[in-house]
C-alpha positions, 0 to 999 in steps of 0.5 A: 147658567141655561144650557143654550144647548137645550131647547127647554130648561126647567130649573127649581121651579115651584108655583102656587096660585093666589088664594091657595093653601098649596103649592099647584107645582113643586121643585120641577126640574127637566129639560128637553132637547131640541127637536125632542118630543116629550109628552106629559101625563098625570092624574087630572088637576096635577099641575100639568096645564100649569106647567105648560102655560109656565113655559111660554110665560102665561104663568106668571104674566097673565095668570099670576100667582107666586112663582120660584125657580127659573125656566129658559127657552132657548137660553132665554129666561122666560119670566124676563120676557113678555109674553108677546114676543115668546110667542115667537118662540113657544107656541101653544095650542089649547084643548077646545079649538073653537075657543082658539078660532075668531075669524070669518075664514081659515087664511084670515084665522091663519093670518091673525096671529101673524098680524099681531106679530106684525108679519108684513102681508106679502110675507103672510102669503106664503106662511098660510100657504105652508101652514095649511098644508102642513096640517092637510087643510090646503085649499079651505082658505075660504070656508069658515072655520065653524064649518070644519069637523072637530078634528079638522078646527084643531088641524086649523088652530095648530097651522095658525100657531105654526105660521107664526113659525115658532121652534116649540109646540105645546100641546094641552089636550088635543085631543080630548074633545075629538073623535077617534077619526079627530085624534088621528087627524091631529096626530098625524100632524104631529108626526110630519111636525117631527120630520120637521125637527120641532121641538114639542111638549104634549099633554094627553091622556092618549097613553097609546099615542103618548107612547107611540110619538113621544121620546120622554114622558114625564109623569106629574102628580101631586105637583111634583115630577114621579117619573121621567125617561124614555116611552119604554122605561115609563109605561113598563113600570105598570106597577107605580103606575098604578099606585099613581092611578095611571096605566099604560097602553093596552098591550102593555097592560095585557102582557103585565097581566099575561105574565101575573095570570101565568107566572111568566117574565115576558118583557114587556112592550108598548109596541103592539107588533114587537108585543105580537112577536113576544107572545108567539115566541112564548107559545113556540117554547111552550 
């Protein structure tokens, strides 16, 4: 039975698309609390994006292929639904924002979705409202879409998947077509979404980022699950990591190499301050 407790159940889950001699996931088993932040990492074409579009009914209903195992959101056996009416529930964001944007202006790009959930329009007043100024985007109801920078379109498709107001945001490389002042627009997204007690599901190369916003990772590689817990218990186990061909943010990097170059035990950090401090404590004792 699902633990209604859990905002996202994955049980046993295994799927293989057609025409495939391999499985793309296997025997996936984790869950994760409500208003939980769990980012997902792993080497290119391990299966993540798959997982992500498993949670909110893509796979197997749109995309198909064989699937095992069960995943619940909210207690609700996914697959059992459709994916219309999970939407409700999980919403996703997609890596290339143009690809996610079809409307003349930024309130009728926000209002779409709602329209297809069958919002009444004197409801969807107040939801693009909220949405836009949720994502910094208050008062560009409206300008186009295509004349927003890259960072500001990805701010727009978040606030259009928000109005539909699910309790569950996934997120498949944001950032990764962005600038750095893109990718800091989006996160800082993030973070207020936090303050609001959604629950999210990250995917992103962004280790740093990864490490600063999120509660869990999960390390995903060859299709099956090689790590999971906590930021910190993940991203200081450089070493599998590595055989994993992953690494870890850059501080934490350095006080790995710090210690190998100079037979030290530094605990390692991936926080830059708290990693600061650790070093001036170790030339104090010097």
């Amino acid at each position: 039975m699902p633990d209604s407790k859990k905002a996202i159940e994955v049980s046993g889950l295994s799927f293989q698309y057609p025409d495939t001699d391999e499985k793309v996931l296997k025997n996936i088993n984790f869950s994760v609390d409500h208003g939980e932040i769990l980012g997902i990492i792993g080497p290119t074409g391990v299966g993540k994006s798959t997982l992500a579009m498993c949670i909110n009914g893509l796979v197997p209903q749109v995309i198909s292929g064989e699937l095992e195992g069960k995943v619940y959101v909210k207690g609700m056996d996914v697959h059992q639904g459709n994916v219309a009416k999970m939407s409700e529930h999980v919403g996703f964001v997609f890596q290339e924002p143009e690809n996610q944007l079809s409307q003349m202006t930024i309130e009728e790009e926000v209002a779409f979705g709602m329209g297809n959930l069958g919002v009444p329009r004197k409801e969807m007043e107040p939801r693009i409202k909220d949405a836009l100024q949720q994502v910094g985007l208050s008062g560009f109801e409206k300008r186009s879409p295509l004349a927003l920078s890259g960072g500001q379109q990805q701010r727009l498709a978040i606030a259009a998947v928000l109005a539909m107001r699910p309790t569950i945001l996934i997120m498949d490389e944001p950032t990764s077509m962005l600038d750095p002042k893109g990718k800091n627009e989006v996160y800082s997204v993030l973070r207020n979404l936090k303050d609001y007690g959604m629950t999210g599901i990250i995917i992103d190369h962004e280790v740093e980022r990864i490490a600063e916003y999120c509660d869990r990772v999960l390390v995903l590689s060859e299709g099956e699950i090689q790590m999971l817990g906590t930021s910190s218990e993940v991203f200081t186990e450089i070493e599998k990591l590595h055989e994993l061909t992953l690494h870890a943010p850059q501080v934490t990097e350095f006080l790995y190499q710090y210690n190998r170059e100079f037979d030290q035990e530094l605990k390692l950090s991936t926080k830059l301050e708290e990693s600061i401090k650790i070093l001036e404590s170790a030339y104090k004792g010097v």
